[in-house]
C-alpha positions as CSV (number, residue, x, y, z in Angstrom):
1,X,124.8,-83.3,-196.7
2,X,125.9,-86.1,-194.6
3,X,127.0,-88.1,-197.8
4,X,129.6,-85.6,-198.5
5,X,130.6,-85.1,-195.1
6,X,130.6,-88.9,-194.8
7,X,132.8,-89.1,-198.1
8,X,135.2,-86.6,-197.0
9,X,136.3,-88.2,-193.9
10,X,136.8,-91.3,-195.7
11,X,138.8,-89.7,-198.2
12,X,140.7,-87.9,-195.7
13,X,140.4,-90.3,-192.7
14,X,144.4,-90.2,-192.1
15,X,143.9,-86.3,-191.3
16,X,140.7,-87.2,-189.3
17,X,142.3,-89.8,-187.4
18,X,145.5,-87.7,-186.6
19,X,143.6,-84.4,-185.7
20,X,141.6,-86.8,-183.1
21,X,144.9,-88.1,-181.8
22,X,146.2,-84.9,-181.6
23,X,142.9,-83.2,-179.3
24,X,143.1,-86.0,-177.4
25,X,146.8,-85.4,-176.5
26,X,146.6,-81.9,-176.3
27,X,142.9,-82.4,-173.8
28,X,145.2,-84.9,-171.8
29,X,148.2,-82.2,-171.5
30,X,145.6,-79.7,-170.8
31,X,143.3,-81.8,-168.6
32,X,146.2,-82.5,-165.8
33,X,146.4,-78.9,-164.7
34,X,143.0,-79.7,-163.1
35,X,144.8,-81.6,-160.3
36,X,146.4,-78.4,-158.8
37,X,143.1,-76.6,-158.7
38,X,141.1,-79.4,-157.1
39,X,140.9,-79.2,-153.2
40,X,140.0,-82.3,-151.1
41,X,137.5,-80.7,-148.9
42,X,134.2,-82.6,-148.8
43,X,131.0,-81.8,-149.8
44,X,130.4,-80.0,-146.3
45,X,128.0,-76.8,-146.8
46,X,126.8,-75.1,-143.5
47,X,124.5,-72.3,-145.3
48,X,123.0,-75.7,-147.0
49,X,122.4,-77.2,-144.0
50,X,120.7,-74.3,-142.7
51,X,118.6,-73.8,-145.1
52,X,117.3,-77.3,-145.4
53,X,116.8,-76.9,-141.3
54,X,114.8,-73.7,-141.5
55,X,112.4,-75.5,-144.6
56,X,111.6,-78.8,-142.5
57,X,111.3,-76.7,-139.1
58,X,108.4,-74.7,-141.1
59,X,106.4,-77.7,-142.0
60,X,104.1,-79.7,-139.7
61,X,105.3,-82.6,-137.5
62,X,103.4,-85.1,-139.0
63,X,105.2,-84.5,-142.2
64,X,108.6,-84.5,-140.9
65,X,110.5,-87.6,-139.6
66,X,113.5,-87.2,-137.7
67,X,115.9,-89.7,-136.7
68,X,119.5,-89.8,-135.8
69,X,121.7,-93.0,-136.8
70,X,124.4,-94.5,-135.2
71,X,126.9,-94.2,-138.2
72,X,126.8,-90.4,-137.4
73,X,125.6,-89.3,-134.1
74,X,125.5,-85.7,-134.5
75,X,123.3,-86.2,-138.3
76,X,120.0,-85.4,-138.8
77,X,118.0,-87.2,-141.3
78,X,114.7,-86.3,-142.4
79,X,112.1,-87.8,-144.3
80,X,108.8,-85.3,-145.8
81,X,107.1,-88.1,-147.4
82,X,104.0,-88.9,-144.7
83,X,102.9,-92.2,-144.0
84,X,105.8,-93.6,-145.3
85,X,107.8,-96.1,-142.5
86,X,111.5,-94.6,-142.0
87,X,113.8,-97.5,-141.1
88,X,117.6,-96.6,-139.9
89,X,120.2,-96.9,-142.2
């Protein structure tokens, strides 16, 4: 099976290299209409940050660090592995 698929590309390897060229160009073409759609927002999810809030706040306090760093005052970081040393970022 793959020796005859294998044969017919080398025989026609001028068609196989030109249709390649040619869905490349046209996923180029196609591909740059994605720049319109994009939005430069962030990656900022309140509903996310909830939820990971409420999960922590249910478990113990000895499994649960928290610690707020000085690159963002207002962050939260949490770390549920116990026994383990947390050192700022």
């Amino acid at each position: 099976m793959f020796e005859r698929l294998g044969r017919t590309m080398y025989r026609r390897r001028w068609w196989v290299i030109s249709a390649a060229v040619a869905f490349m160009a046209f996923g180029g073409i196609w591909g740059t209409q994605i720049f319109g759609a994009l939005t430069t927002e962030g990656f900022d999810d309140p509903a996310f940050r909830r939820a990971v809030t409420e999960t922590l706040d249910a478990l113990p306090s000895s499994v649960v660090t928290r610690t707020v760093t000085s690159r963002a005052p207002a962050a939260r970081h949490w770390s549920a592995m116990t026994g383990a040393a947390h050192t700022p970022c």
